[in-house]
C-alpha positions in Angstrom: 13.3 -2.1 -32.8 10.0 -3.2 -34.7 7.1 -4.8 -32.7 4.0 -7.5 -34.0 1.4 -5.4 -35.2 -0.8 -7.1 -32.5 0.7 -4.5 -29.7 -0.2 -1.6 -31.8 -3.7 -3.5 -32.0 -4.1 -4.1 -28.5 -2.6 -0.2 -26.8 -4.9 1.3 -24.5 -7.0 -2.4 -24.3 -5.4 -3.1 -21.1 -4.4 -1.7 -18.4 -5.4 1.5 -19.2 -9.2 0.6 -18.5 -8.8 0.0 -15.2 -7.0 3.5 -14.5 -9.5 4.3 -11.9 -8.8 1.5 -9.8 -5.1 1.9 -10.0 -5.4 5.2 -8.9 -7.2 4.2 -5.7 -4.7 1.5 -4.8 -2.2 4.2 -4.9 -4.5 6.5 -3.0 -4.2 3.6 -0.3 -0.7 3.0 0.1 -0.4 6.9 1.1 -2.9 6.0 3.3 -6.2 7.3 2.1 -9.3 5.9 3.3 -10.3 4.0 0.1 -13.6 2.5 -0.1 -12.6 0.1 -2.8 -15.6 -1.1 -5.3 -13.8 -1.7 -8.5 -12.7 -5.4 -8.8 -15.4 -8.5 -9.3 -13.0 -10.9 -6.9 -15.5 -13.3 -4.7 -15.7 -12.2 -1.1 -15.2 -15.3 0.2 -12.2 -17.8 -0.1 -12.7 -21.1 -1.4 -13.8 -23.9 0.4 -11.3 -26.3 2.1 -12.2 -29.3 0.0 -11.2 -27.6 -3.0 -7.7 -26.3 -2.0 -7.0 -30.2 0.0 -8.2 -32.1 -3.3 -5.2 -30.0 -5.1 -2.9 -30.3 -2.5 -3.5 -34.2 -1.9 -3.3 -34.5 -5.8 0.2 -33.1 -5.9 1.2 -35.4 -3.0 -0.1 -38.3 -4.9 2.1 -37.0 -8.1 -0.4 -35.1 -10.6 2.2 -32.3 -11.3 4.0 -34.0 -14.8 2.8 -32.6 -18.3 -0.6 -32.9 -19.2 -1.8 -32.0 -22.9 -4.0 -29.7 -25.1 -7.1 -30.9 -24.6 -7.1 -31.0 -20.7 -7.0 -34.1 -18.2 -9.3 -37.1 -19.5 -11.3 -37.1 -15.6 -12.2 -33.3 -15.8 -13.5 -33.3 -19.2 -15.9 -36.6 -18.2 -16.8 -34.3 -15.5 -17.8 -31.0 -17.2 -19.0 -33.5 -19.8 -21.5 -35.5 -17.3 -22.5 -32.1 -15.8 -23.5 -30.4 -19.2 -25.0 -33.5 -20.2 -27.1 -32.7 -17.3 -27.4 -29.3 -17.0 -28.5 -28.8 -21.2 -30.5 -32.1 -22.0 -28.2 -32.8 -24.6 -25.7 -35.9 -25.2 -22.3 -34.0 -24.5 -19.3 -36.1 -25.1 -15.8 -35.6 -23.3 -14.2 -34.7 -26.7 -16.3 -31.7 -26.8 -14.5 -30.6 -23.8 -11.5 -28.2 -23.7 -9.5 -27.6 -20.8 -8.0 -24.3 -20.4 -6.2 -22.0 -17.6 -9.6 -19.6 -16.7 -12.5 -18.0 -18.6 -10.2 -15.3 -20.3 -7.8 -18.3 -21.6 -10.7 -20.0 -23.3 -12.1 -17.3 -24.6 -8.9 -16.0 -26.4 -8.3 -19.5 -27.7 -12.0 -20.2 -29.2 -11.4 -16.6 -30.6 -7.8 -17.4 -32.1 -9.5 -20.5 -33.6 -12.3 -19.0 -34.8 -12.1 -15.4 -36.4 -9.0 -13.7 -38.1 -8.2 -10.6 -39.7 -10.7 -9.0 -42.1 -13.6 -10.7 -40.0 -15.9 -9.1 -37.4 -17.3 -10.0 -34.2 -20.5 -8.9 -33.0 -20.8 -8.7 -29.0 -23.4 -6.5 -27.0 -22.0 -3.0 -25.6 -21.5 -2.6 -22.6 -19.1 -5.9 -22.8 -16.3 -7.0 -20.1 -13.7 -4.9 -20.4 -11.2 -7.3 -21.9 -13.7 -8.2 -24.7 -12.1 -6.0 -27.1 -8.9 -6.8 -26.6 -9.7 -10.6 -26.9 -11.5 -10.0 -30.5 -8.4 -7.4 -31.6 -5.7 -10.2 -30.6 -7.0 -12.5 -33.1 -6.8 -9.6 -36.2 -10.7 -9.4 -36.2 -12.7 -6.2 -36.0 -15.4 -5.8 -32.9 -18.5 -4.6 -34.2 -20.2 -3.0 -30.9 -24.6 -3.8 -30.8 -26.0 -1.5 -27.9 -27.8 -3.0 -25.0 -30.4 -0.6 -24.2 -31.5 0.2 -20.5 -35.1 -0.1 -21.9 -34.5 -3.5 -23.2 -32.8 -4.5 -19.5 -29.4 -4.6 -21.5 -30.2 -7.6 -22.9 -29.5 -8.2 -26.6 -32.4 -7.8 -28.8 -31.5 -10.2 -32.3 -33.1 -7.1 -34.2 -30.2 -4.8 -33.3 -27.9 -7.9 -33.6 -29.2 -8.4 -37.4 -28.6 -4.9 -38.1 -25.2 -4.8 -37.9 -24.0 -8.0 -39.7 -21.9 -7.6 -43.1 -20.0 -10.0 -45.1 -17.3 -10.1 -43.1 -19.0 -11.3 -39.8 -17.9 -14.3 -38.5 -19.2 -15.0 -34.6 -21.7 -13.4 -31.9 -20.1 -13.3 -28.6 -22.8 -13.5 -26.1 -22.2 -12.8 -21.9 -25.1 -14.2 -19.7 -24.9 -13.2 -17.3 -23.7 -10.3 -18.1 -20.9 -8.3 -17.1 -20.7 -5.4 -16.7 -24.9 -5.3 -16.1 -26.1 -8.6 -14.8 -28.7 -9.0 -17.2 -29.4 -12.6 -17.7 -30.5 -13.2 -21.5 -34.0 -15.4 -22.1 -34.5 -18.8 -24.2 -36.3 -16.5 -26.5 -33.5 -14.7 -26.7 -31.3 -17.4 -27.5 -33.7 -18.5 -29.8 -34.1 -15.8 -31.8 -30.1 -14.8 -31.4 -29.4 -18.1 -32.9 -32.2 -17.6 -35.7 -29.7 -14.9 -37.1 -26.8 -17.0 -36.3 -28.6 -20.2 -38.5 -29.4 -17.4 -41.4 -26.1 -15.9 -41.5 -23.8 -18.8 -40.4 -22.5 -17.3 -37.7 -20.8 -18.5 -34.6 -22.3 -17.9 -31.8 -19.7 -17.7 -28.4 -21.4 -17.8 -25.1 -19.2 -16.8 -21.7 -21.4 -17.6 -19.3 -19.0 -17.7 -15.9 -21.6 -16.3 -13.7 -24.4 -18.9 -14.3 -24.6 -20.0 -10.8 -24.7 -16.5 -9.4 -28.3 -16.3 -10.7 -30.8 -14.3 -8.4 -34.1 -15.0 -7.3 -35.0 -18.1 -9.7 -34.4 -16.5 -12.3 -34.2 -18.8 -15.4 -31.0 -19.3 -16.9 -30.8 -20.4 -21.0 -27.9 -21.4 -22.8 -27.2 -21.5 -26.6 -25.8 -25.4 -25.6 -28.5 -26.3 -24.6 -30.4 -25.5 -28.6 -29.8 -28.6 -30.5 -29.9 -27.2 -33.6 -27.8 -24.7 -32.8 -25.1 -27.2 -31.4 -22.7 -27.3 -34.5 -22.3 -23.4 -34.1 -21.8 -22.9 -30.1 -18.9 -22.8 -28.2 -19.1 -22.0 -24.3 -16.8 -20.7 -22.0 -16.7 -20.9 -18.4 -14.4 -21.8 -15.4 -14.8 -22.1 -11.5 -13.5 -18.6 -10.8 -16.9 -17.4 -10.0 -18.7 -20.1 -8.9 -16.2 -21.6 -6.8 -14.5 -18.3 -5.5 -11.0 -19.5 -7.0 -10.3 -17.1 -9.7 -6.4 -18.0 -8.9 -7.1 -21.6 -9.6 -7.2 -20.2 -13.4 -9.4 -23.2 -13.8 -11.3 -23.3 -16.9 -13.3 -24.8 -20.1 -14.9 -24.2 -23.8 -17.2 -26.8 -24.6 -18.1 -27.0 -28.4 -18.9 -29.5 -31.0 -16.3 -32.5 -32.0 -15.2 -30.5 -34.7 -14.7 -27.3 -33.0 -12.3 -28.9 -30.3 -10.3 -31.0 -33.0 -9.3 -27.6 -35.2 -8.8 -26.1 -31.9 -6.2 -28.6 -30.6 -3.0 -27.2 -32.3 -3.8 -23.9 -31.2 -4.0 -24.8 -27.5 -0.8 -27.2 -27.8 1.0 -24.8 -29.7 0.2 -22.0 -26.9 0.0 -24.2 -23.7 0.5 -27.9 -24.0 -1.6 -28.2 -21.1 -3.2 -26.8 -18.0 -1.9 -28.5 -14.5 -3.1 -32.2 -13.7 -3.7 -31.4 -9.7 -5.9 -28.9 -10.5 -7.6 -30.5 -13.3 -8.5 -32.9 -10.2 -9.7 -30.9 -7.5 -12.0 -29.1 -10.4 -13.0 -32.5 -11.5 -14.3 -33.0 -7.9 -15.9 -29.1 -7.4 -17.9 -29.3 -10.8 -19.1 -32.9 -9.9 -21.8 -31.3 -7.6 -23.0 -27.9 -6.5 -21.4 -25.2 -5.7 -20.9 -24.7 -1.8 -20.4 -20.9 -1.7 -22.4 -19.9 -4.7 -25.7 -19.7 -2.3 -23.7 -17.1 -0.4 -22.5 -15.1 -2.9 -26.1 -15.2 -4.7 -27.7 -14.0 -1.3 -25.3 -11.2 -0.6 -25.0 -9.6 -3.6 -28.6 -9.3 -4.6 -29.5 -8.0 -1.1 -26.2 -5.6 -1.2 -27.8 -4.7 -5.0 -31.3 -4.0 -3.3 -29.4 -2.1 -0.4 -27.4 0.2 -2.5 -30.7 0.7 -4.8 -32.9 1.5 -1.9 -30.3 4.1 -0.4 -29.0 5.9 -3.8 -32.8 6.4 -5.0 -34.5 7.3 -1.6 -31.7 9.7 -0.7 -30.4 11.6 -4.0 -31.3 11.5 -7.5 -28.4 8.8 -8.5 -30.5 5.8 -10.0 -29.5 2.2 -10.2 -30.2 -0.7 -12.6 -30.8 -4.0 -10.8 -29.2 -6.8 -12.0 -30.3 -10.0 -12.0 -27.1 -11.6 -11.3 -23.5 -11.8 -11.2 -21.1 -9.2 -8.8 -22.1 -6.1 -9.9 -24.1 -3.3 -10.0 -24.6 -0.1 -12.4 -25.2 3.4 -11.0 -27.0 6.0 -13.3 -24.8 9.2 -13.0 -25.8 11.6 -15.1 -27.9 13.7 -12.9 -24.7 15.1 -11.7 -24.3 16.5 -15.1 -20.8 14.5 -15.2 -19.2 11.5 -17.5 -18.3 8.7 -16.6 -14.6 8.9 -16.1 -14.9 12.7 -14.6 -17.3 11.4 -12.1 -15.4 8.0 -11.0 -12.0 10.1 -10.3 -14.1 13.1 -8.7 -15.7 10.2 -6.6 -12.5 9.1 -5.8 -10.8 11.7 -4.9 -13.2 13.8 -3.5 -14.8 11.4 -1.5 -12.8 8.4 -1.3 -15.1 5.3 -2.9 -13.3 4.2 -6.2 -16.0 2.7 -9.3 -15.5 1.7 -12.6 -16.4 4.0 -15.4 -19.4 2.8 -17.5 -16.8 3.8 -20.6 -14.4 1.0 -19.8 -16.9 -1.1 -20.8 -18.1 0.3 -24.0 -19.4 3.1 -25.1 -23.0 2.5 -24.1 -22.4 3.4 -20.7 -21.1 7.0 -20.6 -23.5 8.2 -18.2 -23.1 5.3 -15.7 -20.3 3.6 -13.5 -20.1 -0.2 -12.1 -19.8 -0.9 -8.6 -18.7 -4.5 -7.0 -21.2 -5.9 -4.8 -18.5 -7.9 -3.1 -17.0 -5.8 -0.4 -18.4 -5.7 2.8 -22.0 -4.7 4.0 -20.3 -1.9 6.4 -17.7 -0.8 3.4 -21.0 -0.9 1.6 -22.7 1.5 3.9 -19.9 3.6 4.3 -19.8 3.9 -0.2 -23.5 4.9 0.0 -23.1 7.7 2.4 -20.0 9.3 0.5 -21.4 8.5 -2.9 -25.0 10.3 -1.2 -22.8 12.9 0.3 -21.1 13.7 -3.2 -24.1 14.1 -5.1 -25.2 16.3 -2.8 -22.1 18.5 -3.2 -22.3 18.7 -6.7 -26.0 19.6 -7.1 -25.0 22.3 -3.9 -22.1 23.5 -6.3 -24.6 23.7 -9.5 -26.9 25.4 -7.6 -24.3 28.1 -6.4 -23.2 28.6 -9.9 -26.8 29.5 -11.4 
């Protein structure tokens, strides 16, 4: 039988990034001691308010069809709130409603790019970037985020890579996979080579309120003369700890949600009125486990710095926000992959591979800040105790 040529586009984009983390859950149902530090999922639950404004809304009926642009009362709310947050007049029409960050960004890509375009997007990138971009027929056109530049995209490098087929910039901040948060000089001058080539410019910024320490955050939305050009994507998986609310939004111009209409009521015909509510009422105000989550994982970050760089010769980069941390592995003389399954198996703490998330990263692996502080503890001594095996081993072999 014959098959849409977006399966042979998309093979080896999914699953088979995550291989590592499979592996350890099997590792656990034999019963393994599995010190698990792959997945970004908030490490607490969400609070009660939200689940009781979804479950009151479904008493009260909100559980019919909806439509493509998402319920009127949760688009005035994102609306009112970016109003607030950018300084800029944003309209509920601007407002698209969609199930999570991934869902939006796989629209606004479907609407926007097609085949024989490109997408530019830094690397390392979430590791369902690619996929996103291939889906729609486009081509991803990787720009390196260098250490030295704290992974943040530099527009020179961005402008380098632009032909005449590029279509869109795909932007993270903060990022994932290195929790670099880009400046408004960044922005500024990202969206100067966005202005001179026409260019989109597509900004997923679901971790904006797990910002550490003050840290300014900047948003292409917020540019008024980049406003015809900018579509965001966000959601309250992160924020609000309910990635299974698969609650989300892309905000863009008038224009940008109009084309985009068919597309989402061809696809989805609309996300689910009672949680359109209970989001309506979580994005109305702040976010009451966001403090939390901010002030564990940047201390958990500092912790697992402090212990990898005192105690072996493993380095880590410090992010700035978001779940994650990235470990410097190549003074064990080992990839990326090679040393996330030796890890695993040999010591039982299960990572990411930089390589899942680009190519950048081949020296490095990502570890979730969002286990425990004693699962944390116990990953430092293994992963301290492992380095110290293989430079033992090296050492033996010279």
């Amino acid at each position: 039988m014959k098959f849409a040529d977006i399966t042979q586009r998309l093979t080896g984009l999914g699953s088979a990034k995550w291989a590592v983390h499979m592996r350890a859950r099997e590792l656990r149902a034999e019963g393994r001691d599995i010190v698990e530090l792959t997945i970004g999922e908030p490490d607490v639950p969400p609070v009660a308010a939200l689940i009781e404004d979804a479950a009151n809304a479904m008493r009260a009926g909100r559980m019919g069809y909806s439509n493509g642009m998402g319920e009127p009362g949760l688009r005035a709310a994102l609306a009112r709130r970016y109003t607030a947050s950018t300084g800029r007049d944003i309209h509920p029409d601007q407002v698209m409603c969609l199930p999570g960050t991934q869902t939006s960004l796989f629209t606004t890509l479907l609407g926007l790019v097609q085949e024989g375009g490109e997408v530019l997007v830094g690397d390392p990138m979430y590791a369902t970037y690619e996929g996103c971009i291939r889906a729609s027929g486009a081509a991803m056109v990787p720009v390196p985020l260098a250490p030295e530049n704290a992974f943040r995209m530099k527009a020179a490098d961005l402008e380098a890579r632009i032909t005449p087929r590029s279509r869109a910039i795909l932007l993270n901040t903060p990022h994932n996979p290195t929790g670099a948060v880009l400046t408004e000089q960044d922005i500024r001058e990202i969206g100067e080579v966005a202005r001179k080539h026409d260019l989109w410019i597509i900004s997923d910024e679901v971790y904006e309120e797990l910002i550490f320490d003050d840290v300014p955050f900047a948003s292409p939305l917020a540019e008024p003369e980049l406003a015809d050009r900018t579509v965001i994507v966000s959601s309250i998986s992160k924020s609000h700890a309910a990635p299974g609310f698969r609650s989300g939004w892309a905000i863009g111009s008038t224009e940008f949600t109009a084309n985009l209409l068919p597309v989402s009521e061809t696809m989805l015909f609309g996300s689910q009125p009672f949680l359109a509510d209970a989001t309506a009422a979580a994005v109305s105000a702040p976010s009451e486990v966001a403090p939390g989550m901010r002030q564990r994982f940047a201390a958990r970050a500092g912790y697992l710095a402090t212990r990898l760089e005192n105690e072996s010769a493993l380095t880590v980069s410090r992010p700035q926000a978001g779940m994650f941390a990235l470990i410097d592995v190549s003074s064990t003389g080992m990839a990326a992959e090679a040393y996330a399954f030796d890890l695993l198996e040999s010591a039982g703490v299960a990572v990411m591979p930089g390589t899942s998330f680009g190519t950048t990263l081949e020296g490095w692996v990502r570890v979730a800040l969002t286990t425990t502080d004693n699962a944390l503890e116990i990953a430092c001594d293994r992963i301290i105790g492992h380095a110290a095996a293989i430079t033992a081993s090296r050492s033996a072999a010279q």
